[in-house]
Every structure is written in structure tokens, then in C-alpha cells.
N, C-alpha and C positions, 0 to 999 in steps of 0.2 A: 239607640240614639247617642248615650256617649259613648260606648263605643268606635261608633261612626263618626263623632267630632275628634276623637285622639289618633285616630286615622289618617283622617283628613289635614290634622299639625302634624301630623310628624309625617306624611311625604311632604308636607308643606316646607317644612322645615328639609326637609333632606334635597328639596328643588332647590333650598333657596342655599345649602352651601353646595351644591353643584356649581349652581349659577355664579357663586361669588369665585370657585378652584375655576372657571372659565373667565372670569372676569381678570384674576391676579396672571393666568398663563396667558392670556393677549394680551394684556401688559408689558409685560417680559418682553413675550417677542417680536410684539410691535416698536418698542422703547425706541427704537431711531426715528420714525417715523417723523416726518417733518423738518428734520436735519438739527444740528446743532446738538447733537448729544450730549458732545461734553461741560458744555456752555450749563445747557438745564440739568445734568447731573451736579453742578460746581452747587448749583443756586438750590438746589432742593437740598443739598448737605447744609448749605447756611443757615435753608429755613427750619427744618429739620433738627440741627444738631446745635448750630451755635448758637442759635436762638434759647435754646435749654437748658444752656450749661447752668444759667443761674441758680433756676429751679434745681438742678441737679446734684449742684453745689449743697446749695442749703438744706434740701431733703437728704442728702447722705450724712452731712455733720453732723444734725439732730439725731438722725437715726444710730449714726457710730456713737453719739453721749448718751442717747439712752440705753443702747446694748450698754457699754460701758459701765452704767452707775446701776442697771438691771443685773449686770453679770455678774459685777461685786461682789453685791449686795446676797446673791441669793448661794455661788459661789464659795461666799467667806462662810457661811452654815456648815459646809461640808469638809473646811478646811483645805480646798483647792482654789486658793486666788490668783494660782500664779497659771493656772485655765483661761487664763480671761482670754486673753490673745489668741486661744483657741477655738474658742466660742464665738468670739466675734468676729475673726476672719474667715470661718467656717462658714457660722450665720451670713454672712456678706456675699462672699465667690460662692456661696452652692443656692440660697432663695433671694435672700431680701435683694441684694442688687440687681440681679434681674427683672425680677417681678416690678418692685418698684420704679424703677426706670421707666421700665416700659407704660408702667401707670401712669408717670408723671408727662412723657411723650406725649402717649396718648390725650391725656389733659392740655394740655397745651400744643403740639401741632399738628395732632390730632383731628380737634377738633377745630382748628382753621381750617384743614385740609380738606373736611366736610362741608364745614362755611363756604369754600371757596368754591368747590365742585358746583356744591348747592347752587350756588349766585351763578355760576356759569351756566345751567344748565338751563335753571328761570329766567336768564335773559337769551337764552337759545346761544349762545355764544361755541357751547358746543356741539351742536345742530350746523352751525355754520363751519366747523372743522369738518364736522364726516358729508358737508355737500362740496367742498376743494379736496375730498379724499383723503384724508388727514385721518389716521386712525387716533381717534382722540382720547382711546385707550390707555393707547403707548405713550402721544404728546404729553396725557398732562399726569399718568399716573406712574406710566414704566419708570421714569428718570427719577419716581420717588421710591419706589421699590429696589433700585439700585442703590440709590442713596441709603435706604434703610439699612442694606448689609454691611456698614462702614457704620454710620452714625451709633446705630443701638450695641456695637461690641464698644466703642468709643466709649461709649456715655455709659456705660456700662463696666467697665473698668476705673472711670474716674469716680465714681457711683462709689465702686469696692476701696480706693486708693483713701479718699477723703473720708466713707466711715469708719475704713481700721486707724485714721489718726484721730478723728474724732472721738472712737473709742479708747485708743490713749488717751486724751487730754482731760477725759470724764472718769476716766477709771485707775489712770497713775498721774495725774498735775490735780485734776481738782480733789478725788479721795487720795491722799500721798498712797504710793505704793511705788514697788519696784520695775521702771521704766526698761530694764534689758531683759528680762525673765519675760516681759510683755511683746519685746519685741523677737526674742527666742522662739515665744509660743508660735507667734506669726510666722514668723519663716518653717518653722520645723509641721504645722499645720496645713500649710497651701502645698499643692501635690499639683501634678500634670493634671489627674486626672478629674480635679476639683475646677482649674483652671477651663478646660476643655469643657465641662458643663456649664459653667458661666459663657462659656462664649457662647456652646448651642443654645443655650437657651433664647441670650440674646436676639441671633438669628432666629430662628424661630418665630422669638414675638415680636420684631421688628417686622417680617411679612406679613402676620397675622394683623399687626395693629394698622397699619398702611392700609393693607387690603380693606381691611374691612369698614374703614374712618372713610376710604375713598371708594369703594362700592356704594354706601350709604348715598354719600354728595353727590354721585355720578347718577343714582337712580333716586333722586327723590321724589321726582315728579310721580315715579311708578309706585313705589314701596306705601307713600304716607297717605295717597288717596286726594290728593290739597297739592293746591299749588303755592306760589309765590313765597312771602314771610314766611308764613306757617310749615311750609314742604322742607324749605330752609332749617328752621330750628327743628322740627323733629330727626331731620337726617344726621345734623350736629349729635343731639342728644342720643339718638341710636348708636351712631359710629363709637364714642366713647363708654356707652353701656355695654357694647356687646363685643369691643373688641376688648375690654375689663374684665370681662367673663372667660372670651375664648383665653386670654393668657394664664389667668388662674388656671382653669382646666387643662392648659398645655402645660402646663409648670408640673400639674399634677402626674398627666402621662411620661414625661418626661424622665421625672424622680423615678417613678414607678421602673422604667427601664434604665435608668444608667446608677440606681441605687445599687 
């Protein structure tokens, strides 16, 4: 019997990222569908990207003072402070800017993007695209999966930009230390091939987080068992849980191969 239930989840599971690697490739290459590509690419970068910079903003600051006044601090034990800038440009371009990013995405247009699928789907709105033949895949999901390969390298570099000043400003203005040794470490620390794993990464979790925020919204009526409100907020709350998972996990495969 359990046996036959761990069974039964994991082809469950293995349908259901089938179904999601089919959901993200008719996406793609339906994306024209309906005309105005460029128009809904511009507007899904807006909602997407510029919408988040705030967030973005302010979660990479805090993050650059607390590496900063953590790296110091733990650093000046060993007699290496003038590491700092190593540490925390490292720390930034190879995990936390990424990861983060894409959490903070995911938390916020993310889960509109769910919301919105959601609402579209409970009021048939998208029922009414694929009866005018409108692959409404491509319409409402392709031009966000396009947007996502611009937006999550973006936001994801401003991510890394504003924590290594952040980490100055916590680790040489507010604990005095020395400001060009800081910024030494930093340059002499970032390599190509540090740079190039931030970006894949980015990529990466920019489709993952898309797909899977907008698979969710696009099938709630199917996945949650409920319709209406209800089908609505559980597809929200799934898209942001599990696309929170899949990038941890890809973070991990990732390191694992370009470490």
C-alpha cells in the first residue's frame, strides 16, 4: 500500500513536469500568436521588471550591510579584513543575487501573474481566446517568458551592483576601514567566469519562475479541484511555493556543474 502510494506521486509528479516542459515550449513558440508581439513584450518587461526594481533595490542594500558588518566582523578573527570585498562580491555574482532576485520576482510578479491567469481563466476569458483560435498560451504567457530573459539578468545585476555598495557602506563608512583595499578586492575577485554564472543562473530561474507562477494561473480550475476565489488563491500560493523550490534546487544543480 505505500509502496503503491510513492508510486502513484512520483509518476504523478513526473506528468506534472512533463506537462508544465509542454506548457513553457507552446509558449515560446506560439508567443506571436495574436499579433502585437512587440507591444506585449514592452508591457510584460514593465510588469515584470520595472515594477520590482523597488523591492530589488531595497533587498540587495540590506543584504550588501549585512554581508558587510557579518563579513567584518567574523573576518577581523582571522586577521583578513581586507577580504571583505571578496566575500561579498563573490557572495553576490555567484548565490545570493540570483537566488534572491528571483525570490523577490517571484513574490511579487509572480504571484500577480497567477492572480491574473487565475481570474482569466474563472471568468472564461481564456476559453474565449482559444474559441477566436488564439493560442492563448503564446498570447498571455509566451511575451512573459521572453520578457523574463532580459528582465531576471537585469534585476539581477542591479541585485549584485547595489549589494557590493551596500557592503561598502556597512563594512568601510559605517565600521571605518579601508575603502580602496575594498574596492581592490572587488575588482580583483569578479572573473568572467563568476560573471557568466550569474547570468545562467538568472536565466534559468527567470523560465522556471514564469513557467511555473503561469502554469499554476493557467490551470487552476484543473490542479486545485475548486473553482472560483478559492481555485484563484491556491494557484497564487502554489506558483510562488513551488517555483521557490524549483530555483533553490536549480541553484543547487547548477553550482554542482559549473563549480
Amino acid at each position: 500500500m505505500v509502496f503503491s502510494k510513492i508510486g502513484e506521486s512520483t509518476l504523478s509528479g513526473i506528468e506534472g513536469i512533463g506537462r508544465l516542459a509542454i506548457f513553457g515550449i507552446t509558449s515560446v513558440r506560439k508567443a506571436g500568436s495574436g499579433g502585437t508581439l512587440l507591444a506585449r513584450i514592452v508591457r510584460s518587461i514593465f510588469e515584470l521588471g520595472v515594477r520590482c526594481i523597488p523591492v530589488i533595490v531595497i533587498i540587495s542594500t540590506f543584504t550588501g550591510l549585512v554581508l558587510g558588518l557579518q563579513g567584518h566582523h567574523v573576518l577581523s578573527r582571522f586577521g583578513a579584513s581586507e577580504m571583505l570585498g571578496t566575500l561579498v562580491s563573490l557572495s553576490l555574482c555567484r548565490e545570493l543575487a540570483p537566488v534572491l532576485a528571483a525570490l523577490m520576482i517571484a513574490g511579487q510578479a509572480g504571484t500577480a501573474l497567477s492572480a491574473e491567469l487565475g481570474i482569466q481563466r474563472s471568468t472564461e476569458q481564456i476559453d474565449a481566446l482559444e474559441l477566436m483560435g488564439v493560442c492563448a498560451e503564446g498570447f498571455l504567457v509566451g511575451t512573459r517568458l521572453f520578457a523574463s530573459a532580459f528582465v531576471f539578468p537585469v534585476l539581477t545585476a542591479i541585485f549584485v551592483l547595489v549589494g557590493v555598495f551596500g557592503g561598502w557602506l556597512s563594512g568601510c563608512v559605517i565600521i571605518p576601514a579601508d575603502s580602496p583595499t575594498y574596492w581592490s578586492a572587488v575588482h580583483q575577485a569578479i572573473h568572467p567566469k563568476d560573471v557568466l554564472e550569474c547570468l545562467i543562473k538568472a536565466l534559468v530561474f527567470g523560465g522556471i519562475t514564469i513557467s511555473i507562477c503561469a502554469f499554476q494561473g493557467f490551470n487552476a480550475h484543473r490542479l486545485s479541484g475548486v473553482a472560483g476565489a478559492r481555485a484563484v488563491s491556491l494557484a497564487t500560493v502554489r506558483g510562488v511555493v513551488f517555483s521557490s523550490i524549483a530555483v533553490l534546487a536549480a541553484d543547487y544543480l547548477i553550482t554542482a556543474i559549473m563549480v
